[in-house]
N, C-alpha and C positions, 0 to 999 in steps of 0.2 A: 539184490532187489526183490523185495515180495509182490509178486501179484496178487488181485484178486484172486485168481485162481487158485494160491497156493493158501489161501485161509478159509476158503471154499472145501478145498480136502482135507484139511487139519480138522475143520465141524464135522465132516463126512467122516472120518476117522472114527470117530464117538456117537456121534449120532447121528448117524445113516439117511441121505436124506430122501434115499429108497423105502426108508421104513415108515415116512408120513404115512398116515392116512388118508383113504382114496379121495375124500372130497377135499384136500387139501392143496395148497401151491406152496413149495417151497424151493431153497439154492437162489442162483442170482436171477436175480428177476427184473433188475435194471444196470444197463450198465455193461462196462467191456470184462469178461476175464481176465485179459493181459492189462489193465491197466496196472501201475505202479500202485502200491501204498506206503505212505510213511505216518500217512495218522489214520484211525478209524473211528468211529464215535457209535458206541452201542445204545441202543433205545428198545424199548419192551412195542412203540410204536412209530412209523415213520409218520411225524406231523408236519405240516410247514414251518412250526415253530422249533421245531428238532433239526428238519433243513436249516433253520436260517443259524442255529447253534453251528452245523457241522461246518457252514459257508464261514463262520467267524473262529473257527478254530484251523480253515486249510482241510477238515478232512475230507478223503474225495473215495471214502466209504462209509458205509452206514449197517452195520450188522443189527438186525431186529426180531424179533419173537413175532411179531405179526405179518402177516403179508400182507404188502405193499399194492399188491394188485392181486384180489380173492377171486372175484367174477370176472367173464369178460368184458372187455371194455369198449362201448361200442361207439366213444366221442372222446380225442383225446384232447382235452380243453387248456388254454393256454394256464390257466393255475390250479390246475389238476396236482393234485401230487406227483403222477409218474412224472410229465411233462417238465415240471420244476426240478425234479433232480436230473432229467435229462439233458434240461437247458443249463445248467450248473456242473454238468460232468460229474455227478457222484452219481457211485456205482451203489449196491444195496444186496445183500444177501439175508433171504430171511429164513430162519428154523425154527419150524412151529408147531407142530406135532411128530415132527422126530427127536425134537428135543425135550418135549413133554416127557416122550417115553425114554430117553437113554440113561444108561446108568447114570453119568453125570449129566442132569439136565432139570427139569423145575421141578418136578415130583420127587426127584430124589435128594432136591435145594431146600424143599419147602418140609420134606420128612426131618431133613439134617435141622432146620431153623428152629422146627418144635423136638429137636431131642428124642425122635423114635428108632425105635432099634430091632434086630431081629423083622425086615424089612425083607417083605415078602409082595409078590404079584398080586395085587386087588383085582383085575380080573386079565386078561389077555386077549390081544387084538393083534389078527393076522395079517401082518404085511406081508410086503413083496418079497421079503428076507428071513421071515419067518414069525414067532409069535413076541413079542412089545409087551412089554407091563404098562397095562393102562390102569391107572394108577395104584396105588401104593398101601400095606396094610402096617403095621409094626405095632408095637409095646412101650409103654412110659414105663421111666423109672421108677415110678409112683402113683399110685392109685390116687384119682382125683374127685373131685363133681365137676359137672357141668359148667357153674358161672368157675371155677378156678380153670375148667380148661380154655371156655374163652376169653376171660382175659390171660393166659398166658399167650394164646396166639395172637389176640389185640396187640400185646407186649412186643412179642418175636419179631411180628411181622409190621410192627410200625402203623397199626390202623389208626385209621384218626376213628373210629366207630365199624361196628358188626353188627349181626344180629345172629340170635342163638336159639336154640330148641330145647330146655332143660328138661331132664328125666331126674328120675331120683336113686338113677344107676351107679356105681361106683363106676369110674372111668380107665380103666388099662390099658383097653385093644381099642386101639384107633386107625382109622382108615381114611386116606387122603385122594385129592383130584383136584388141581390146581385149575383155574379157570373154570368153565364152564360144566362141572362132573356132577353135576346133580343127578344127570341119570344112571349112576354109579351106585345109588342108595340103596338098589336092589340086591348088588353085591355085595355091600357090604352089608346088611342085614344076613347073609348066606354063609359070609368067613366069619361072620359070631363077632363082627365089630360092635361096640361100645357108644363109640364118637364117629363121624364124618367131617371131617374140615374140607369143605369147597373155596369156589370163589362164587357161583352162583350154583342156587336151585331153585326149582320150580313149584307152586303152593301143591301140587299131587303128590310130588316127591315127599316134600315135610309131611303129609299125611299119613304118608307110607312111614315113616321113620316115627313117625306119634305114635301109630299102630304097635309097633314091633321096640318100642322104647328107646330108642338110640337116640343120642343128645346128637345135633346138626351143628356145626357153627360156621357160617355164610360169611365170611373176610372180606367179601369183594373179589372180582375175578383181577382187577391192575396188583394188588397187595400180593396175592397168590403166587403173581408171575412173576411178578418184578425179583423176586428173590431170588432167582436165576441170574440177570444182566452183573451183580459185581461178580461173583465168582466166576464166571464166563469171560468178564471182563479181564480179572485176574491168569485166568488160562491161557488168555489167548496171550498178554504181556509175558508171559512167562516161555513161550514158544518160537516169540516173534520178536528178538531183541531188537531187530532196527525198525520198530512202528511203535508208536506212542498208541494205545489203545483207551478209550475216557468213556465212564459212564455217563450218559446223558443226564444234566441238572434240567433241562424243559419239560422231560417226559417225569410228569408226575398224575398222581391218581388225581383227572379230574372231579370229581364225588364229594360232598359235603352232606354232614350230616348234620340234622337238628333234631334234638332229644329234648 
């Protein structure tokens, strides 16, 4: 029989979930340890409409990149999230910045999806366990421009739309930060990057990156991440013969673009 517990140590295994960062909540955050699993359903977020999938497939886990419960909570309201999976018995383990940074985990999902190589620490963040590659720098096979490298990520990474910061640099040294790493740009202008592929950044940031010529391409912070949930998915199937483990079909990028 698998516990909760025991797919709790197998994430712990690889990516540490001592090595989050300090404003961070990660591990089981709703739900028993010792509960049994036979099915678990991965989502990049726990929504209600991602509950009501896991409630329609039996599963009475929920493995997520985001946490479930970030701030404290000071009303716990009958169709609150936490509440909803409480009142339904599904348990929730979420890895969100220990998985950012673990060898196998979104930065090093999201380096693999755009083909970089030679895959080096974009800059380094002191956990409790020691230092974390916050994110990622490496080398294309081939020197590019700018609109060729965003849409190859457009491509990779399934965007339905981006937006991008062209230079008139040839492109080789590319430097990565999945979700939120805009304030990354400063590093990577420093390791002699080229490109930046985020998921968000902020109009100072692109400034900064205007200044010092480095083509930006902004993916979305969901596209970024999402690249993580099959192969995690995969992993865990591959460790856990008796649990059915399913990437979530609810959890999509909600964001539309008009051009």
């Amino acid at each position: 029989m698998t516990r909760v517990l025991d797919i709790f140590e197998f994430i712990d295994g690889f990516a540490p979930f001592d090595s989050a960062m300090d404003f961070d909540n990660v591990g089981v955050l709703v739900g028993n340890e010792q509960a049994p699993v036979e099915r678990c359903l991965l989502a990049l977020d726990v929504t209600l409409d991602v509950i009501e999938e896991a409630k329609s497939l039996g599963a009475s886990l929920i493995v997520s990149h985001h946490p479930v419960i970030f701030e404290a909570i000071r009303a716990l309201k009958h169709d609150s999230i936490p509440h909803v999976l409480a009142r339904n018995g599904i348990s929730v383990i979420c890895a969100h910045t220990n998985l950012d940074m673990a060898p196998f985990g979104v930065n090093s999902c999201l380096a693999e999806a755009l083909s970089l190589r030679d895959l080096t620490a974009l800059a380094n963040y002191e956990s409790k366990i020691g230092p974390r590659p916050e994110g990622l720098i490496g080398v294309m096979e081939n020197v590019c421009n700018c609109h060729e490298l965003a849409a190859l990520v457009k491509d990779r990474l399934g965007c339905a739309g981006l937006r991008y910061l062209p230079t008139d640099r040839g492109i080789r040294r590319v430097a990565i930060c999945s979700g939120a790493g805009g304030g990354l740009i400063g590093a990577a202008i420093s390791e002699g990057a080229d490109a930046f592929v985020t998921g968000e950044i902020k109009h100072h940031e692109i400034l900064m990156a205007l200044q010092h010529g480095i083509c930006v391409v902004d993916a979305g912070h969901f596209k970024t991440e999402d690249v993580v949930i099959l192969p995690l998915t995969k992993k865990l199937s591959e460790n856990f013969g008796g649990v059915e483990f399913i990437k979530s079909k609810t959890c999509t990028d909600p964001m539309k673009y008009l051009v």
